[in-house]
N, C-alpha and C positions, 0 to 999 in steps of 0.2 A: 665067386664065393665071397669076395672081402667086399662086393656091393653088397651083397644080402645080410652078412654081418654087421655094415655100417647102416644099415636100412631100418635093422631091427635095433639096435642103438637110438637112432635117432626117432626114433617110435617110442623106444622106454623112456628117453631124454622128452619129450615132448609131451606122453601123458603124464609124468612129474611135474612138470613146467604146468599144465592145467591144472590140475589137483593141487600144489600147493599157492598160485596165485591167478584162480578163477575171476578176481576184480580187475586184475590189470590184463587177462585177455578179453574183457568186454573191454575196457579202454580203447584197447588198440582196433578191437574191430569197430567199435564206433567212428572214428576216425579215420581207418582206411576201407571200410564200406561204400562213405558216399565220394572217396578220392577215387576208386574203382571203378563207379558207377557212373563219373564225372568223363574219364579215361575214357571208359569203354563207349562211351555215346560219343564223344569226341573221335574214336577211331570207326565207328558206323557212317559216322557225318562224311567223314572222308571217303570212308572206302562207297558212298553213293556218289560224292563227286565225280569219283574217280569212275566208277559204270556210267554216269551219264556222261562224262567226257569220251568215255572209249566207244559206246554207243552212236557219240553223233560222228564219230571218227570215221568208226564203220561204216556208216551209212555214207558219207564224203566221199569215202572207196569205193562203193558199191554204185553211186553214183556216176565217176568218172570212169569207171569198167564200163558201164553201159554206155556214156556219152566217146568214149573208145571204141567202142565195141560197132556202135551204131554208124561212128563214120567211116570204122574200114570197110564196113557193109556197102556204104554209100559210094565210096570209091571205086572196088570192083565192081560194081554197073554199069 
């Protein structure tokens, strides 16, 4: 209950905040738009290193499974 009370607060407090200084929220989204946009392409760049690292990982494992696999094969002969 005192979530949805401060919920609704902070919604009357916020469309006040627009309505009386609609120049200084373009400011600010000016400003943190392309800091956002900068971020978030910075945390994509990463999280593909990070799948091509795990990808060639896997495949490394999936390798030595088989080169395991193949020579216990070869031994019981």
């Amino acid at each position: 209950m005192g979530a949805l009370i401060g919920g609704i607060i902070a919604v009357v407090i916020g469309v006040i905040g627009i309505v009386r200084w609609p120049t200084d929220l373009l400011v600010v989204l000016k400003g943190s738009v392309p800091l956002m946009i900068a971020l978030g392409g910075l945390l994509a760049i990463i999280a593909g290193i990070t799948s091509i690292k795990d990808s060639i990982e896997a495949k490394k494992l999936e390798q030595e499974a088989q080169q395991s696999s193949s020579s216990e094969s070869s031994e019981t002969k």
